[in-house]
VEXROLO-442678 format. One record per atom (N, C-alpha, C): residue in three letters; atom name; y, z negated, x negated. Coordinates in Angstrom, 3 decimals. Layout:
SITE,residu,atome,py,pz,px
SITE,ALA,CA,Y,Z,X
...
# end
This chain:
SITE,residu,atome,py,pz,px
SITE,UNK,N,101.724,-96.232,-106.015
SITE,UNK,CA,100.705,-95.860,-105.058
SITE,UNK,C,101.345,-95.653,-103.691
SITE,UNK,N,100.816,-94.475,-103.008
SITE,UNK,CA,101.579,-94.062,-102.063
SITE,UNK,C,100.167,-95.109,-100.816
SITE,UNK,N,100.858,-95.123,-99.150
SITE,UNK,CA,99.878,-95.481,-98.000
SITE,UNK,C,99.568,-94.531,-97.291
SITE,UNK,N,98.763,-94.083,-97.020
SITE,UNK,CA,98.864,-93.103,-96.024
SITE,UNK,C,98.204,-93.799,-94.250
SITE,UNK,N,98.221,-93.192,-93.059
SITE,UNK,CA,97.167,-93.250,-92.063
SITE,UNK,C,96.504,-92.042,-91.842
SITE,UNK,N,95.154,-91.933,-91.838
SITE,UNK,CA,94.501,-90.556,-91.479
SITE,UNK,C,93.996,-91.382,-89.870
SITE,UNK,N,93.703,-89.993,-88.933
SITE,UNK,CA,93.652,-90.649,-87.955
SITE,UNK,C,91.997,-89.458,-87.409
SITE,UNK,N,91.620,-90.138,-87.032
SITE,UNK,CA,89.713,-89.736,-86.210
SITE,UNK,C,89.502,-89.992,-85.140
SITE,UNK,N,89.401,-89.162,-84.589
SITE,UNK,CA,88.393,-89.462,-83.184
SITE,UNK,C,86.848,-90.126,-83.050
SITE,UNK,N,86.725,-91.424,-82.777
SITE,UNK,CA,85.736,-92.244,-83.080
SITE,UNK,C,84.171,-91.331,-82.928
SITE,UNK,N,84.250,-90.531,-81.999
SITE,UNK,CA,82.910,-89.917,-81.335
SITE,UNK,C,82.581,-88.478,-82.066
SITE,UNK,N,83.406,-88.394,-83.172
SITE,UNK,CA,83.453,-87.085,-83.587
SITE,UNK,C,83.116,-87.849,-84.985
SITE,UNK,N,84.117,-88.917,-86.157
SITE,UNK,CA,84.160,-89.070,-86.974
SITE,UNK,C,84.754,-90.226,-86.676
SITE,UNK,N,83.488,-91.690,-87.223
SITE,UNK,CA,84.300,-93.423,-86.975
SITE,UNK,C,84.020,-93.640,-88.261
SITE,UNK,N,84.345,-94.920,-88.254
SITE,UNK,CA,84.541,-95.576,-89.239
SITE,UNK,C,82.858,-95.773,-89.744
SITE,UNK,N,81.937,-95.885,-88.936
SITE,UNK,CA,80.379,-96.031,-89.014
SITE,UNK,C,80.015,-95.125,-90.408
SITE,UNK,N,80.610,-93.883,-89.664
SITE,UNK,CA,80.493,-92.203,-90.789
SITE,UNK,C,80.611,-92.599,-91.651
SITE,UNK,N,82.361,-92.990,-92.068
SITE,UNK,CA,82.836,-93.334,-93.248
SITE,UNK,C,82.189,-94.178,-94.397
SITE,UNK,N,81.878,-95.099,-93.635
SITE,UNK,CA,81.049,-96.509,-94.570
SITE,UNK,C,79.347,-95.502,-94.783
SITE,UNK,N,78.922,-94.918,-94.034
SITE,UNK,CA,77.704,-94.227,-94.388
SITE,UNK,C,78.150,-93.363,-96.116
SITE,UNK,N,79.023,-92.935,-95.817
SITE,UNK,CA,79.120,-91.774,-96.836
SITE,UNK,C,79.311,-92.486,-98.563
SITE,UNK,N,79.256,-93.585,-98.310
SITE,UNK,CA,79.304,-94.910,-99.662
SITE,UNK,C,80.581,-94.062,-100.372
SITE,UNK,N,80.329,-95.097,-101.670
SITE,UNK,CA,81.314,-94.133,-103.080
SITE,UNK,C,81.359,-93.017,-103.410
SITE,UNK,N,80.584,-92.037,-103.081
SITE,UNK,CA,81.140,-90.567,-103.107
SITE,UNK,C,82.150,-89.831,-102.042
SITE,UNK,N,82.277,-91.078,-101.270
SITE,UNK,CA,83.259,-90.269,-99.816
SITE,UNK,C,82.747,-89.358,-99.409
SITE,UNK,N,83.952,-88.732,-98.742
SITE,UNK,CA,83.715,-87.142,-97.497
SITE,UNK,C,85.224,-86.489,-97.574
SITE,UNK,N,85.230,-85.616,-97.469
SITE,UNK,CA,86.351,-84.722,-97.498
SITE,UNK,C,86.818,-84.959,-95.964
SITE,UNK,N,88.203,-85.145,-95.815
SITE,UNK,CA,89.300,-85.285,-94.801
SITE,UNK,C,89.270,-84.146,-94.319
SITE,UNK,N,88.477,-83.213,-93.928
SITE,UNK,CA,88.618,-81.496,-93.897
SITE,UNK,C,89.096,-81.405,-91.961
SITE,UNK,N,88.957,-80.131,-91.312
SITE,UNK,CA,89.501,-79.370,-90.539
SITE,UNK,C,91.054,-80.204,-89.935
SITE,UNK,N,91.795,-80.212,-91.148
SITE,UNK,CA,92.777,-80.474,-90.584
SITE,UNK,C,93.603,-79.212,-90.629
SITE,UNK,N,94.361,-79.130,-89.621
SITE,UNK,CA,95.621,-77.350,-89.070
SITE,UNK,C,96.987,-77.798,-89.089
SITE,UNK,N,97.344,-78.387,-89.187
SITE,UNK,CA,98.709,-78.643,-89.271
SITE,UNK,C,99.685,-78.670,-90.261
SITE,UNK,N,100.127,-77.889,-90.879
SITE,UNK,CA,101.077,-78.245,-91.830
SITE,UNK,C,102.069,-79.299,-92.796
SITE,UNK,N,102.195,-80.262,-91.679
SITE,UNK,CA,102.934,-81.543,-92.425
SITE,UNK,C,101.824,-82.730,-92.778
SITE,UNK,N,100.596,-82.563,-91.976
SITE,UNK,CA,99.826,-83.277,-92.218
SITE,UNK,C,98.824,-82.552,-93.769
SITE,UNK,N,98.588,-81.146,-93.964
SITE,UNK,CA,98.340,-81.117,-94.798
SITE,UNK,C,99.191,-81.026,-95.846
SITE,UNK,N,100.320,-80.704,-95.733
SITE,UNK,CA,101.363,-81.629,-97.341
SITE,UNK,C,101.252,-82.505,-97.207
SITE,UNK,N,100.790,-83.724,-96.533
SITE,UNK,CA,100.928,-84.931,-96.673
SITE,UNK,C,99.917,-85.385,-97.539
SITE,UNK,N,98.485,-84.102,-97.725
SITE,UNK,CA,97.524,-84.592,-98.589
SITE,UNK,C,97.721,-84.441,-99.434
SITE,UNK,N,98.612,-83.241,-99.691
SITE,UNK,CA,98.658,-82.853,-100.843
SITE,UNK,C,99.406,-83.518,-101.624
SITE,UNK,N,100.237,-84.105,-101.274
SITE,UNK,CA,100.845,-85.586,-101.968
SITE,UNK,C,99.965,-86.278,-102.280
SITE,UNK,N,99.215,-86.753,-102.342
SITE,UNK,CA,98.430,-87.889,-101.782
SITE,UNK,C,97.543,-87.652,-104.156
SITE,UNK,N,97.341,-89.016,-104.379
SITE,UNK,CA,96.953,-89.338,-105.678
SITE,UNK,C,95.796,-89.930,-105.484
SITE,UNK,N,94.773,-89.728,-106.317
SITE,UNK,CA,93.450,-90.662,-106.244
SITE,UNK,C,93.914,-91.910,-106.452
SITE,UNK,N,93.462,-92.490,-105.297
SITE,UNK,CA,93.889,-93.843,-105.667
SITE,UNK,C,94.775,-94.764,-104.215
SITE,UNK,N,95.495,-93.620,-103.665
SITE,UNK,CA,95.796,-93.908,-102.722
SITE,UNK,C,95.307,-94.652,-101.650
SITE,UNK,N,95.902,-95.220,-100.851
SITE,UNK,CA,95.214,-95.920,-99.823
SITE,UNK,C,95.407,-95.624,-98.243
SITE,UNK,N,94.823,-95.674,-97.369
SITE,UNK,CA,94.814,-94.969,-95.892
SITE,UNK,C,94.052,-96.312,-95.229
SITE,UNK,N,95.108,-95.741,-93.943
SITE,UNK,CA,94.392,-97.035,-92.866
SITE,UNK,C,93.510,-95.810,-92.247
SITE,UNK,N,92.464,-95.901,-91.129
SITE,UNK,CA,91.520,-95.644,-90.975
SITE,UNK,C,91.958,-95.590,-89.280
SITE,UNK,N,92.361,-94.682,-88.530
SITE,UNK,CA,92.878,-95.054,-87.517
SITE,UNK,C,92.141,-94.612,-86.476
SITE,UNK,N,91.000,-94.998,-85.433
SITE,UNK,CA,90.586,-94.363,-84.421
SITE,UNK,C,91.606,-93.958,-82.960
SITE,UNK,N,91.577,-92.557,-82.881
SITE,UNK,CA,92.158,-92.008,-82.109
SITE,UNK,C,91.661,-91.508,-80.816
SITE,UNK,N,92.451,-91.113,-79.559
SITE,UNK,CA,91.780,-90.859,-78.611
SITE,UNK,C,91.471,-91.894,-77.886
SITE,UNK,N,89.928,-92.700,-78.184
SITE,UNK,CA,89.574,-94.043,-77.661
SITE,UNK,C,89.142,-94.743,-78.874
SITE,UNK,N,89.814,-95.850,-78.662
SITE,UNK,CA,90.051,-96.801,-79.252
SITE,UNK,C,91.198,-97.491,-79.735
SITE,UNK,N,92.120,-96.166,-80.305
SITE,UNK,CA,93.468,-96.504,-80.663
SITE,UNK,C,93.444,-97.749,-81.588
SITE,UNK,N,92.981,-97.840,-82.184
SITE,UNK,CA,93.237,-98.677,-83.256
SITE,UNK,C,93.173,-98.663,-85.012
SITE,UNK,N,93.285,-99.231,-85.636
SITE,UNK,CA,93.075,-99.485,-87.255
SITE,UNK,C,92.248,-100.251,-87.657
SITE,UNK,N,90.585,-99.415,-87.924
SITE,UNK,CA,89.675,-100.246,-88.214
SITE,UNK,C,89.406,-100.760,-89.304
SITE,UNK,N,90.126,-99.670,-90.609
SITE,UNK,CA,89.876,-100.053,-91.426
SITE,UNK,C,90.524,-99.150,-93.054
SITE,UNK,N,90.291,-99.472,-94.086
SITE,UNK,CA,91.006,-99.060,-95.158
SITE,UNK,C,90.202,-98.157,-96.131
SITE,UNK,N,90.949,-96.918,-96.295
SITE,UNK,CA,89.802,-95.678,-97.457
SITE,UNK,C,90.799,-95.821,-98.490
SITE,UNK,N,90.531,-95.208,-99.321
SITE,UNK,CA,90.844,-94.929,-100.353
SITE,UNK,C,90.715,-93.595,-100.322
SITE,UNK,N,91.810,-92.853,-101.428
SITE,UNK,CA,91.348,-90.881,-101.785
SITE,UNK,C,90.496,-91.530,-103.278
SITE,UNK,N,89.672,-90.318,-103.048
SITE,UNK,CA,89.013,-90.437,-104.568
SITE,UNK,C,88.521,-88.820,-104.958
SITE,UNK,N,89.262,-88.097,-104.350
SITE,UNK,CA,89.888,-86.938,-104.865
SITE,UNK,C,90.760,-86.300,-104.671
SITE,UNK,N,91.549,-85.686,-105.097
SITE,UNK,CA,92.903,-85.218,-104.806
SITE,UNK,C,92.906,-83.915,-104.164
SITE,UNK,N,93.524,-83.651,-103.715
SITE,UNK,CA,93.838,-81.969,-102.687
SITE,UNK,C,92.975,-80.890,-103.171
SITE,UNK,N,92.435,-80.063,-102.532
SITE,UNK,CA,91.458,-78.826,-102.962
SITE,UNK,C,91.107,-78.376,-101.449
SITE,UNK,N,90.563,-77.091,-101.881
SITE,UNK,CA,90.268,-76.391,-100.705
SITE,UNK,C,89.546,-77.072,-99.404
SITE,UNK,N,89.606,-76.625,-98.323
SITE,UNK,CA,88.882,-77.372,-97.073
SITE,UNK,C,87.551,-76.266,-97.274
SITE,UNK,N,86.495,-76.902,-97.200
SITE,UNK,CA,85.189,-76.064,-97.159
SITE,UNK,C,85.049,-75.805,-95.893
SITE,UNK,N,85.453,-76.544,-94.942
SITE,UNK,CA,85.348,-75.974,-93.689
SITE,UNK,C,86.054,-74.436,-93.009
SITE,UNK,N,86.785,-73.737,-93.918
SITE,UNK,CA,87.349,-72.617,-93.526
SITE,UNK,C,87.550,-71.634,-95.288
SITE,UNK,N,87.596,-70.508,-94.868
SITE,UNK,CA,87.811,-69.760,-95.957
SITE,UNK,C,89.200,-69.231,-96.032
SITE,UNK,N,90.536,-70.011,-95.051
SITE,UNK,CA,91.844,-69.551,-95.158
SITE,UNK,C,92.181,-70.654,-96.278
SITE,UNK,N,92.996,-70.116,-97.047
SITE,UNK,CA,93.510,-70.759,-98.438
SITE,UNK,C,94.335,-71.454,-97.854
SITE,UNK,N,94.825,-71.575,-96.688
SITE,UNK,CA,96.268,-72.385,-96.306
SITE,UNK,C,95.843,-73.736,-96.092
SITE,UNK,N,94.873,-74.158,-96.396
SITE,UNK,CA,94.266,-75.121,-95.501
SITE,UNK,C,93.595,-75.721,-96.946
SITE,UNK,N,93.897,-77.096,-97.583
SITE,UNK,CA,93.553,-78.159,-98.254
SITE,UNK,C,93.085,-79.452,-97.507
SITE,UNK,N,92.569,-80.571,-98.297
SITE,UNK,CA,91.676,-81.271,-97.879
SITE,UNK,C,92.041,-82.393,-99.333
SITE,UNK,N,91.725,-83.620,-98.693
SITE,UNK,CA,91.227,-84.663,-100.269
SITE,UNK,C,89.988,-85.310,-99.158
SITE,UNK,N,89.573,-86.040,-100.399
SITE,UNK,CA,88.393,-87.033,-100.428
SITE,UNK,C,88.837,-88.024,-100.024
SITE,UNK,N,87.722,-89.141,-99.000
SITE,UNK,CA,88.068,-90.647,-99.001
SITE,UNK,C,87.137,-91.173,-99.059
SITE,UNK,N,87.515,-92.644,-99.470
SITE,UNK,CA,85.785,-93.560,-99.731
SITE,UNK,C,87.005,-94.856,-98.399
SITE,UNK,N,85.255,-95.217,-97.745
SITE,UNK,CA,85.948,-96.631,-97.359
SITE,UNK,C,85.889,-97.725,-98.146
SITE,UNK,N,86.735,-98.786,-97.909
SITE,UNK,CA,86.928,-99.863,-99.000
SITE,UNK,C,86.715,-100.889,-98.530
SITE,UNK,N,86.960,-101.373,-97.105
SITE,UNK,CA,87.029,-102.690,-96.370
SITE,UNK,C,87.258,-102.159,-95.013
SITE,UNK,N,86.376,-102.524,-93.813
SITE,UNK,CA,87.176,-102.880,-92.583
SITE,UNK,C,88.103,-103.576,-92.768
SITE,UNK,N,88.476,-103.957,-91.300
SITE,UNK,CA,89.934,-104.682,-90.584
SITE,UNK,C,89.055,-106.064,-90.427
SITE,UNK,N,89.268,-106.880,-90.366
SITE,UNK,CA,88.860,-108.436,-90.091
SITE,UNK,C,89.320,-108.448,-88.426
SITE,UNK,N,90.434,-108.022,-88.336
SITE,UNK,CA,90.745,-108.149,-86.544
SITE,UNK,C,91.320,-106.546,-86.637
SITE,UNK,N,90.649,-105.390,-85.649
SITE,UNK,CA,91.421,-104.211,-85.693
SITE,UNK,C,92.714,-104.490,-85.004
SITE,UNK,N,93.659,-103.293,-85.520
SITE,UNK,CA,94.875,-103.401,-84.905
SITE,UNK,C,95.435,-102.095,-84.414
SITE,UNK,N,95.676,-102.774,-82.735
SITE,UNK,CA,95.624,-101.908,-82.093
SITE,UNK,C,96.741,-101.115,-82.116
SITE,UNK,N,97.262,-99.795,-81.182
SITE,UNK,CA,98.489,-98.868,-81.437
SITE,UNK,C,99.079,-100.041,-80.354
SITE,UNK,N,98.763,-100.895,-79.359
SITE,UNK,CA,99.454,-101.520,-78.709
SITE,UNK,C,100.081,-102.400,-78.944
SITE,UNK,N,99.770,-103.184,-80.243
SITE,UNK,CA,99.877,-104.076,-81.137
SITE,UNK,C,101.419,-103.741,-81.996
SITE,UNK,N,100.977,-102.311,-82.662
SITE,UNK,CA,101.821,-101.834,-83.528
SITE,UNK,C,103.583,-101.414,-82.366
SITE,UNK,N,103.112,-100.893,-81.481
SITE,UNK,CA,104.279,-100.280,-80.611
SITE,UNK,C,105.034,-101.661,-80.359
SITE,UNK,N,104.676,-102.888,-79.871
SITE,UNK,CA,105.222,-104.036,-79.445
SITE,UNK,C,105.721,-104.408,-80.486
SITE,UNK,N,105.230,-104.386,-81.661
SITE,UNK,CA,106.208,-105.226,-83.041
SITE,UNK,C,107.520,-104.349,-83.319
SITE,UNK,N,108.412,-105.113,-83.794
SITE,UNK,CA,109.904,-104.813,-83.592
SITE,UNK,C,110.391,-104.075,-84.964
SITE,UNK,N,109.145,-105.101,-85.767
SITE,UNK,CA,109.169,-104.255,-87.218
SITE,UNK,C,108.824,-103.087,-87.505
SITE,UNK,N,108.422,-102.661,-86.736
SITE,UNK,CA,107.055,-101.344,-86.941
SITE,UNK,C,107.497,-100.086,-85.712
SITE,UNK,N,108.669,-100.073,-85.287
SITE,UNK,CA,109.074,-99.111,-84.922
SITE,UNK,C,109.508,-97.536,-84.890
SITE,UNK,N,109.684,-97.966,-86.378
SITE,UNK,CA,110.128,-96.782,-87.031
SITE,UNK,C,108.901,-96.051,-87.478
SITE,UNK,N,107.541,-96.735,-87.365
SITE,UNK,CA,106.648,-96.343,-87.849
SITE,UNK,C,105.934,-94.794,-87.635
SITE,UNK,N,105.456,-94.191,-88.484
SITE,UNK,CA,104.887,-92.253,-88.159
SITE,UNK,C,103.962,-92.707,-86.935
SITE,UNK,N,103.163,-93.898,-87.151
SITE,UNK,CA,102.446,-93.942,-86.216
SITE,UNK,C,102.893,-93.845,-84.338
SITE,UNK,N,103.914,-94.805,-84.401
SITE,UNK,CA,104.935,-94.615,-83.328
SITE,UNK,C,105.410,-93.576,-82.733
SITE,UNK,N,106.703,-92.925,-83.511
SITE,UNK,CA,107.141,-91.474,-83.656
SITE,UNK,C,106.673,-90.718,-83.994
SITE,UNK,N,105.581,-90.320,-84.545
SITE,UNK,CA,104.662,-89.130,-84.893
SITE,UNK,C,103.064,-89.256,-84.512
SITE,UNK,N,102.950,-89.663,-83.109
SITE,UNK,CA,102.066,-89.935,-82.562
SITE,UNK,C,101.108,-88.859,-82.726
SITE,UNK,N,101.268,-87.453,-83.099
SITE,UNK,CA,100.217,-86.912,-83.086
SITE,UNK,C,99.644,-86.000,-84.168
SITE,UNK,N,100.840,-86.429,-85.174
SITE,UNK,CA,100.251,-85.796,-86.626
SITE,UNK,C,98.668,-87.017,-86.880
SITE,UNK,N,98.086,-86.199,-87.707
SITE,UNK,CA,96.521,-86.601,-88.249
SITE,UNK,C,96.888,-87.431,-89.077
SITE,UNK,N,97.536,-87.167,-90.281
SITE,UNK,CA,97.604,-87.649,-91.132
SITE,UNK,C,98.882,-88.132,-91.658
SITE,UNK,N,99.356,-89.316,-91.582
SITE,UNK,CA,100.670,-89.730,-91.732
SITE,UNK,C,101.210,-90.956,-92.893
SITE,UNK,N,102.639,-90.390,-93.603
SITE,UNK,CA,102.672,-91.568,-94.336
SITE,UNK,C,102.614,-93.168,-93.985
SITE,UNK,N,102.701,-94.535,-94.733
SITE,UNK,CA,102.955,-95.800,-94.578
SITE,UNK,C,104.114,-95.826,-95.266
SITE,UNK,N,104.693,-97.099,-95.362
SITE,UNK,CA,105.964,-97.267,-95.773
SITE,UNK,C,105.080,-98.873,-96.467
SITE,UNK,N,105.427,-99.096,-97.545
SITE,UNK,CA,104.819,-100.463,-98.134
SITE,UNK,C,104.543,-101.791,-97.058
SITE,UNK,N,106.093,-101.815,-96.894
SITE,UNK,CA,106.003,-102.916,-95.426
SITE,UNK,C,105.586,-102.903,-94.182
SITE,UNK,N,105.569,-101.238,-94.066
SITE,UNK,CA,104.303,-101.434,-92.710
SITE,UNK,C,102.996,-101.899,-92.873
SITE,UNK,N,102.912,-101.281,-94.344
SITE,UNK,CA,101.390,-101.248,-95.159
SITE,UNK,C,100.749,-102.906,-95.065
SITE,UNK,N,101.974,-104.256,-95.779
SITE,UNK,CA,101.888,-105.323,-95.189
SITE,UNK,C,101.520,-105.914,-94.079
SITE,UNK,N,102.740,-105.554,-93.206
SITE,UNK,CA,102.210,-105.939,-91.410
SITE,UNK,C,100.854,-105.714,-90.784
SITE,UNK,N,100.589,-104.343,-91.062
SITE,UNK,CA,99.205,-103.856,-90.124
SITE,UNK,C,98.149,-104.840,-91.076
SITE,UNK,N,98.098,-105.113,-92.307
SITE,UNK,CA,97.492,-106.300,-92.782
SITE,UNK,C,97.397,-107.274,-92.424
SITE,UNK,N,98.249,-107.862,-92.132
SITE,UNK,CA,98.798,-109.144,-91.719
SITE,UNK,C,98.437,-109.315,-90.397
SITE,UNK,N,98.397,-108.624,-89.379
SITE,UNK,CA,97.920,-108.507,-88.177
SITE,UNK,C,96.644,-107.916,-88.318
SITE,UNK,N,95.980,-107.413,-89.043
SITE,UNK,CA,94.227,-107.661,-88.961
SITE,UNK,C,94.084,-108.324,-89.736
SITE,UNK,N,94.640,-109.428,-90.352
SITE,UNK,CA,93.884,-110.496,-90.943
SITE,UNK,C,92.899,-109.689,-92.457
SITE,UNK,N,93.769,-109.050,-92.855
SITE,UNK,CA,92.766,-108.068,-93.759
SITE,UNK,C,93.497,-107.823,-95.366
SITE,UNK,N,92.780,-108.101,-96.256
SITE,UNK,CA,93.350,-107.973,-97.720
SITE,UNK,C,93.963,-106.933,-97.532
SITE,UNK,N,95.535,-106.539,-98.150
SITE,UNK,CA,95.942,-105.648,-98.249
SITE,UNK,C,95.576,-105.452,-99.617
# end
């Protein structure tokens, strides 16, 4: 199982949305970027994503799941442009903030860090741990 972070702008799309949309999820759609959409397209049902509010808030509220795999974005009729599904699974018990993550020594190397502005970015298992571990949250 791969980790991913998808990342939202709280006032556009929060975590509120997410948990509304129950077990059928919502499609990850108008994403434009290229590495972020191979990154879905990797991506296996089953997978897991931290839930990252961007913009304001900056933090990791909480954990989705894909529960469908890559397919067209309905939001556009250019073929270049894929999309998967996510369901939420659990908030964060304590969110964790990007201020949080930047200060840990472990978590440097992290996409979140260095790839501050891709959408959608891999985890690495042991980051996948930490950001757990610091929200106090079942991994």
């Amino acid at each position: 199982m791969a980790c991913w972070v998808f990342k939202s702008e709280p006032d556009v799309w929060g975590w509120d949305d997410q948990v509304a949309k129950g077990d059928a999820g919502e499609e990850w759609n108008g994403v434009r970027n290229y590495q972020a959409r191979n990154n879905m397209r990797a991506m296996k049902k089953g997978d897991l994503g931290f839930f990252y509010h961007s913009r304001s808030g900056l933090e990791i509220v909480g954990i989705v799941e894909v529960c469908a795999e890559s397919h067209p974005d309905s939001t556009t009729d250019d073929p270049r442009w894929d999309c998967v599904d996510v369901k939420a699974v659990r908030p964060f018990v304590k969110p964790v903030t990007l201020s949080q993550i930047k200060d840990d020594p472990r978590l440097k190397d992290m996409a979140l860090v260095k790839s501050a502005r891709l959408s959608v970015q891999p985890v690495t298992d042991k980051e996948w741990q930490i950001i757990c571990d610091l929200g106090a949250t079942e991994s």
